[in-house]
CHARMM internal coordinates of N, CA and C (Angstrom, degrees):
IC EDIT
DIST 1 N 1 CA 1.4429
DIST 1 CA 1 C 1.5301
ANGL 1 N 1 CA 1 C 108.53
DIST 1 C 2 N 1.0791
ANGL 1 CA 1 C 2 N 108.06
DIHE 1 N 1 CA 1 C 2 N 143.57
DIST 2 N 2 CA 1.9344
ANGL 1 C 2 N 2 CA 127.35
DIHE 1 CA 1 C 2 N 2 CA 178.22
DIST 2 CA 2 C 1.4643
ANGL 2 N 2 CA 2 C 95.74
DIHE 1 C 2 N 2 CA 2 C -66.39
DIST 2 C 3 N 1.6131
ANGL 2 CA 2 C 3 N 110.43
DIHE 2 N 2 CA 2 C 3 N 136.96
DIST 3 N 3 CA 1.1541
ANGL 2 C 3 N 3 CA 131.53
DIHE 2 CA 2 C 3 N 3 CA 151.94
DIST 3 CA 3 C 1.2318
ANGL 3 N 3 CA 3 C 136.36
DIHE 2 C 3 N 3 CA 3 C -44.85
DIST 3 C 4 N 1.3123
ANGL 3 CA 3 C 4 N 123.71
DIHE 3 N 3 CA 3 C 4 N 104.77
DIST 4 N 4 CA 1.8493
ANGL 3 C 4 N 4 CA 109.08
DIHE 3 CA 3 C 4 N 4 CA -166.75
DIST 4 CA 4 C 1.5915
ANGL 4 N 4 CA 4 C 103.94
DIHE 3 C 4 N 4 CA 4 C -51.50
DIST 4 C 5 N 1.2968
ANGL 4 CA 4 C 5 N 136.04
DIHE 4 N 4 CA 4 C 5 N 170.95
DIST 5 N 5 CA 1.4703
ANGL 4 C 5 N 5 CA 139.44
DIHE 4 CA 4 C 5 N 5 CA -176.58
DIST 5 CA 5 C 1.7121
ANGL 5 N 5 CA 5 C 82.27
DIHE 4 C 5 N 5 CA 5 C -118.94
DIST 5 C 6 N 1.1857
ANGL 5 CA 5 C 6 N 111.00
DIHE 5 N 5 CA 5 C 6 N 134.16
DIST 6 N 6 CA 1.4115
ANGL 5 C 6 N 6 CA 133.14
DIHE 5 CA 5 C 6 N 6 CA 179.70
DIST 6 CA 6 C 1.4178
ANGL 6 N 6 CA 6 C 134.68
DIHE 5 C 6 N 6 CA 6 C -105.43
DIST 6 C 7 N 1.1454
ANGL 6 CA 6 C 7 N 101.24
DIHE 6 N 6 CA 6 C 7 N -41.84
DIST 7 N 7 CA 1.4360
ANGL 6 C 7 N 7 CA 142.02
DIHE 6 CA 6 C 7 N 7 CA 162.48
DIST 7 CA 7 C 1.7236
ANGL 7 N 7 CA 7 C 107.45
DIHE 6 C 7 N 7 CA 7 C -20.08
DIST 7 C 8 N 1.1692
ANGL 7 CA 7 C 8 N 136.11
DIHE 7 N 7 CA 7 C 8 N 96.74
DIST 8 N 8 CA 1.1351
ANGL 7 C 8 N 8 CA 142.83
DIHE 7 CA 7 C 8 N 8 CA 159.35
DIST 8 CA 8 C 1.7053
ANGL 8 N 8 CA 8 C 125.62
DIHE 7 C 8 N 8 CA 8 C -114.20
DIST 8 C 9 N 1.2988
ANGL 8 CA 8 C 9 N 110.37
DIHE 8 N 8 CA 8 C 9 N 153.24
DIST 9 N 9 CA 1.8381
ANGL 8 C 9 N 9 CA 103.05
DIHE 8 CA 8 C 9 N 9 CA -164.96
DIST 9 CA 9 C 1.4496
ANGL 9 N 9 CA 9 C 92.68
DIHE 8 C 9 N 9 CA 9 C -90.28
DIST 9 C 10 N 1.3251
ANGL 9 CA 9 C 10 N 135.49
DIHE 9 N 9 CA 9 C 10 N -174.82
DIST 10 N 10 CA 1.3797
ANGL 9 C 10 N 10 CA 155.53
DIHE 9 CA 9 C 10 N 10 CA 179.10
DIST 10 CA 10 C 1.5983
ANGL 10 N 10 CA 10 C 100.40
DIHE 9 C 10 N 10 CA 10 C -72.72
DIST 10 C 11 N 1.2575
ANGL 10 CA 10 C 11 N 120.82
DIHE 10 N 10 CA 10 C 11 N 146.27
DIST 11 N 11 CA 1.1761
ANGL 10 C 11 N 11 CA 117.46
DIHE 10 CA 10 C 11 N 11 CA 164.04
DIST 11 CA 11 C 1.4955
ANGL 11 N 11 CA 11 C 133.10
DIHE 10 C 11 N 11 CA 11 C -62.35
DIST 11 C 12 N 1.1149
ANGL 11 CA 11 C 12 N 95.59
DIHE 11 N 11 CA 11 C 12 N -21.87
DIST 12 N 12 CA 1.7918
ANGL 11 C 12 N 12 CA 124.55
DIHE 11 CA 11 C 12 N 12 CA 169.03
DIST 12 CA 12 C 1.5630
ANGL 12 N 12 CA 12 C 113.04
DIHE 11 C 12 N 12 CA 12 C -89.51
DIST 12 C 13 N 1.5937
ANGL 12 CA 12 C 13 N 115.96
DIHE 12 N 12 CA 12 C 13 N 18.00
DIST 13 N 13 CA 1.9244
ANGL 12 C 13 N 13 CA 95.06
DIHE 12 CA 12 C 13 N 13 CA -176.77
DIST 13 CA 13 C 1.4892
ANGL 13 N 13 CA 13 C 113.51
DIHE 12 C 13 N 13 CA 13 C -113.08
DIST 13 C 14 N 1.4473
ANGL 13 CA 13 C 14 N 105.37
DIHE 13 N 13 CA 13 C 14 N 5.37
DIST 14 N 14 CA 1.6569
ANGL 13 C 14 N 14 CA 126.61
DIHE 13 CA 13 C 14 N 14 CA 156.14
DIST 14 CA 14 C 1.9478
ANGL 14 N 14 CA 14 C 109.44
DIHE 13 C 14 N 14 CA 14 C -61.18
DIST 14 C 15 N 1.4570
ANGL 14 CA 14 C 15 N 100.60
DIHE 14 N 14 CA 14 C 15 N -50.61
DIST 15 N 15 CA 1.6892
ANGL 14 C 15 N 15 CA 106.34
DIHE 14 CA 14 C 15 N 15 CA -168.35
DIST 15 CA 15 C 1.7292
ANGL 15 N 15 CA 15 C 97.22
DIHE 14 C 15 N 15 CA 15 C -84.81
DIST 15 C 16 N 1.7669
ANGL 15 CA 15 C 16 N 110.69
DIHE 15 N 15 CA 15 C 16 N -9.22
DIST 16 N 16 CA 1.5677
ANGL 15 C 16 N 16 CA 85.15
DIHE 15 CA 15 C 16 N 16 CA -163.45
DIST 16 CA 16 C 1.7981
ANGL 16 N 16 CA 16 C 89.26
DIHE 15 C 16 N 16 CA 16 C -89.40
DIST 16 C 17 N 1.3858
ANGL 16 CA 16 C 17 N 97.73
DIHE 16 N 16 CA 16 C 17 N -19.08
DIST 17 N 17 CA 1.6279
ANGL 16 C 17 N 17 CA 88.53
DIHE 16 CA 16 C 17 N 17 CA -163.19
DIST 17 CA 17 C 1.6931
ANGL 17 N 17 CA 17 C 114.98
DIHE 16 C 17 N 17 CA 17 C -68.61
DIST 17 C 18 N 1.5649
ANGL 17 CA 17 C 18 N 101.90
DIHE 17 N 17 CA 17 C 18 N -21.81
DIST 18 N 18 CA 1.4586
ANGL 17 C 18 N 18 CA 128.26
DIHE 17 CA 17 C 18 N 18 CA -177.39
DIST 18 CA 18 C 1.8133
ANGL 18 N 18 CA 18 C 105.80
DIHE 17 C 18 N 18 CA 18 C -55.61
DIST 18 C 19 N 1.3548
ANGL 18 CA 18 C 19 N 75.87
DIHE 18 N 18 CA 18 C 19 N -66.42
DIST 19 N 19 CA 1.7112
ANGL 18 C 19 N 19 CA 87.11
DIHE 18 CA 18 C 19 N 19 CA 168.68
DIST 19 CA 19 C 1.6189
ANGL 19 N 19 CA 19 C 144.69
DIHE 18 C 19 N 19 CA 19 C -38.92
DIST 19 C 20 N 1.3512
ANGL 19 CA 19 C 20 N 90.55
DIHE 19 N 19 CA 19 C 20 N -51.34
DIST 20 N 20 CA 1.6556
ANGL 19 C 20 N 20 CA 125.53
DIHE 19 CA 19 C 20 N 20 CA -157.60
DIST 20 CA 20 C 1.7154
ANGL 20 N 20 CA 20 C 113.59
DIHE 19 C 20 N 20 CA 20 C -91.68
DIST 20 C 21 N 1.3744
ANGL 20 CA 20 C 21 N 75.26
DIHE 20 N 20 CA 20 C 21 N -55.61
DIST 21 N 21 CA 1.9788
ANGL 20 C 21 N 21 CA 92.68
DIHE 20 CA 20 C 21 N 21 CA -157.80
DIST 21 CA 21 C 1.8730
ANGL 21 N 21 CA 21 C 97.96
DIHE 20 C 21 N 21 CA 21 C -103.34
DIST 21 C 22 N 1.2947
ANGL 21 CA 21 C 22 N 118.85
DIHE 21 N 21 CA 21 C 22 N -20.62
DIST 22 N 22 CA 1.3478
ANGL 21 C 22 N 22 CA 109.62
DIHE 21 CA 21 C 22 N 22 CA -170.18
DIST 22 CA 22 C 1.6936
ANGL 22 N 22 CA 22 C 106.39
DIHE 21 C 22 N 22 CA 22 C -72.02
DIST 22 C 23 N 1.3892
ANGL 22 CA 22 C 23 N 100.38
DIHE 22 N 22 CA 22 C 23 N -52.74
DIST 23 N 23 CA 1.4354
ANGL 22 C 23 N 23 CA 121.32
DIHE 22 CA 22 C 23 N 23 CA -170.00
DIST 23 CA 23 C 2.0490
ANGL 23 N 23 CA 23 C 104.23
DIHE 22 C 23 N 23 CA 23 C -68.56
DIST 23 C 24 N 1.3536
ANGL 23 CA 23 C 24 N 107.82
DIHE 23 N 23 CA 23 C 24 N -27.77
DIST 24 N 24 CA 1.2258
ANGL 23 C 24 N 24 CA 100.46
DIHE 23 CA 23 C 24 N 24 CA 165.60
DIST 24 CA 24 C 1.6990
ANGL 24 N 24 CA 24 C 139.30
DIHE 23 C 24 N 24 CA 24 C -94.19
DIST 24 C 25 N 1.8960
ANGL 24 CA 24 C 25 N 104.68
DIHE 24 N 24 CA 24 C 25 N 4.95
DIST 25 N 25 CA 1.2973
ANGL 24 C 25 N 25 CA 103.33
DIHE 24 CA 24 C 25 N 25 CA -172.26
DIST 25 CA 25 C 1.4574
ANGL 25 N 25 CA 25 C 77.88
DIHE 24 C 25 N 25 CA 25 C -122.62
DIST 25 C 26 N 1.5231
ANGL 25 CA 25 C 26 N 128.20
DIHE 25 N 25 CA 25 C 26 N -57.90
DIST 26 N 26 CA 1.2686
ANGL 25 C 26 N 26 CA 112.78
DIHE 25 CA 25 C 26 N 26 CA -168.55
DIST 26 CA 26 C 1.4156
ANGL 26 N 26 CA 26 C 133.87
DIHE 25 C 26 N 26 CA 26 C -89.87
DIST 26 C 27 N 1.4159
ANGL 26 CA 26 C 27 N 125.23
DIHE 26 N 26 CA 26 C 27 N -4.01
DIST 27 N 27 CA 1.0967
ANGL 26 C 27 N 27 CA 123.47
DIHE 26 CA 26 C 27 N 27 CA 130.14
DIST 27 CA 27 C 1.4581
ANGL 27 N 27 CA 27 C 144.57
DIHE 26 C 27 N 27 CA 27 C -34.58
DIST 27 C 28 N 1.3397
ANGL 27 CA 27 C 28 N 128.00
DIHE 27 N 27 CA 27 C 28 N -52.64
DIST 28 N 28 CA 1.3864
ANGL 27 C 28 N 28 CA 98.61
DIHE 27 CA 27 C 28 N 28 CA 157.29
DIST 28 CA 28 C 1.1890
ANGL 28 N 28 CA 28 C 124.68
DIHE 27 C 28 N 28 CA 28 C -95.24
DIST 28 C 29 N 1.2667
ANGL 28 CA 28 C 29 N 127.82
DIHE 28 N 28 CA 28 C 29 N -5.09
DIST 29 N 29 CA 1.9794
ANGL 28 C 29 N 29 CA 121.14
DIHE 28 CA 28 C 29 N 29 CA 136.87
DIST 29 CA 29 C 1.7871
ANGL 29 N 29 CA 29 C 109.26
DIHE 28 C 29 N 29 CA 29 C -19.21
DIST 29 C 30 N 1.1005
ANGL 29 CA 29 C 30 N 114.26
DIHE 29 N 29 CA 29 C 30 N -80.03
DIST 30 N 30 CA 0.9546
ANGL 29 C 30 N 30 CA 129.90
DIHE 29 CA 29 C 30 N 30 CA 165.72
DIST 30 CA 30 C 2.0914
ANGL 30 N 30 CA 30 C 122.67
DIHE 29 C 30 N 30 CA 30 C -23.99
DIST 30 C 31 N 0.8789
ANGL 30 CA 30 C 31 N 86.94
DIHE 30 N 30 CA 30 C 31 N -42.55
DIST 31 N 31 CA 1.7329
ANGL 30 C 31 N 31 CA 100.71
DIHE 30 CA 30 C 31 N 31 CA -171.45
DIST 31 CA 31 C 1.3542
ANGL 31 N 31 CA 31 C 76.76
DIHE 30 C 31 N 31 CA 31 C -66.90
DIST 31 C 32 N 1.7903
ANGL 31 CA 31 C 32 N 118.04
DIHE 31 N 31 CA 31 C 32 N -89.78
DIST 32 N 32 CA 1.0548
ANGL 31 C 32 N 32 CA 124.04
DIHE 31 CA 31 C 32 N 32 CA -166.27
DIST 32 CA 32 C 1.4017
ANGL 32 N 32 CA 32 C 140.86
DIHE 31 C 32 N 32 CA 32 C -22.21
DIST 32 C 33 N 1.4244
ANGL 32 CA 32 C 33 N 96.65
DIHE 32 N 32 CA 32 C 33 N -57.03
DIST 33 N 33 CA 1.7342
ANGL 32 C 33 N 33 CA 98.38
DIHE 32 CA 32 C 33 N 33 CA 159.08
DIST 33 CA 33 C 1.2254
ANGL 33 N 33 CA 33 C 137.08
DIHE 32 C 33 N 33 CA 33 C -66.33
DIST 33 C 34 N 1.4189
ANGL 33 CA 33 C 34 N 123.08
DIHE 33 N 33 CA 33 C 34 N -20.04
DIST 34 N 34 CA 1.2583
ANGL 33 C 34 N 34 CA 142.10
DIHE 33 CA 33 C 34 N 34 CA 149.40
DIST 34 CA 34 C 1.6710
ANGL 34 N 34 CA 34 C 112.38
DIHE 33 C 34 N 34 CA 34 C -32.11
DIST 34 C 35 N 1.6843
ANGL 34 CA 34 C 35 N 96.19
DIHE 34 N 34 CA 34 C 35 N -90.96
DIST 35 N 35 CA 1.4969
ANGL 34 C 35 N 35 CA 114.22
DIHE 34 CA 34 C 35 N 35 CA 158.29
DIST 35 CA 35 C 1.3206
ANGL 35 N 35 CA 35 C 117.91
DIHE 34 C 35 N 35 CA 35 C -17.56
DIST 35 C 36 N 1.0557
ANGL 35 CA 35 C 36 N 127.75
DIHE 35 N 35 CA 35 C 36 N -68.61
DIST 36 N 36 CA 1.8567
ANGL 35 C 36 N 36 CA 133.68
DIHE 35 CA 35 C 36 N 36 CA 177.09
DIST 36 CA 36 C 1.4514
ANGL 36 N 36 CA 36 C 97.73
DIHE 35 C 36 N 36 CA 36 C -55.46
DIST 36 C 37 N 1.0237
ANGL 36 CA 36 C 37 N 150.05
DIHE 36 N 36 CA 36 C 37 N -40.27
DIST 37 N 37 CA 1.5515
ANGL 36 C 37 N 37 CA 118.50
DIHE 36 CA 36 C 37 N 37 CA -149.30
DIST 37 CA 37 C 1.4512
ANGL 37 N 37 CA 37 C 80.56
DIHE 36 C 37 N 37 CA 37 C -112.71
DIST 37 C 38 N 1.8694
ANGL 37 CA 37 C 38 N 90.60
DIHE 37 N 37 CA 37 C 38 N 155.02
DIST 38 N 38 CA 1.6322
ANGL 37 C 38 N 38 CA 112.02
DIHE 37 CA 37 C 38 N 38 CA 166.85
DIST 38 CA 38 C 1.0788
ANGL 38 N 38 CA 38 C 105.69
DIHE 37 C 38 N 38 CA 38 C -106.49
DIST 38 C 39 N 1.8651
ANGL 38 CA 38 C 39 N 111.32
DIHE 38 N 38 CA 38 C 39 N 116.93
DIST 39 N 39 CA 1.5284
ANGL 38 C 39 N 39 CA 108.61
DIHE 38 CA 38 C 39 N 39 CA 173.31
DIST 39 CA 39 C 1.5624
ANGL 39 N 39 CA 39 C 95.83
DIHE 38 C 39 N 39 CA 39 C -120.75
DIST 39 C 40 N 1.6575
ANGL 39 CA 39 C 40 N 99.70
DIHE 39 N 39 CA 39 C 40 N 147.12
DIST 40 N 40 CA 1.4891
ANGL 39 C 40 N 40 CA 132.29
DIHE 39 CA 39 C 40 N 40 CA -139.94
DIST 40 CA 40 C 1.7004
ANGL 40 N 40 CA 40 C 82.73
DIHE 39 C 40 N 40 CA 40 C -76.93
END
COOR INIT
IC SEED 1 N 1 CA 1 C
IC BUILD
């Protein structure tokens, strides 16, 4: 029989990723595409 998978994240790794990782990958994504387009 298969191993149950157990493995659960922190209850907090929804707010850390919000925090942490949003503002640092999609933030300057963000700049950039901004930057490129000419709006009228």
């Amino acid at each position: 029989m298969a191993k149950e998978n157990t493995y659960q994240l922190s209850s907090r790794a929804a707010e850390t990723y919000e925090e942490q990782k949003v503002p640092a990958i999609f933030a300057p994504l963000a700049r950039a595409t901004l930057d490129s387009l000419q709006l009228p």
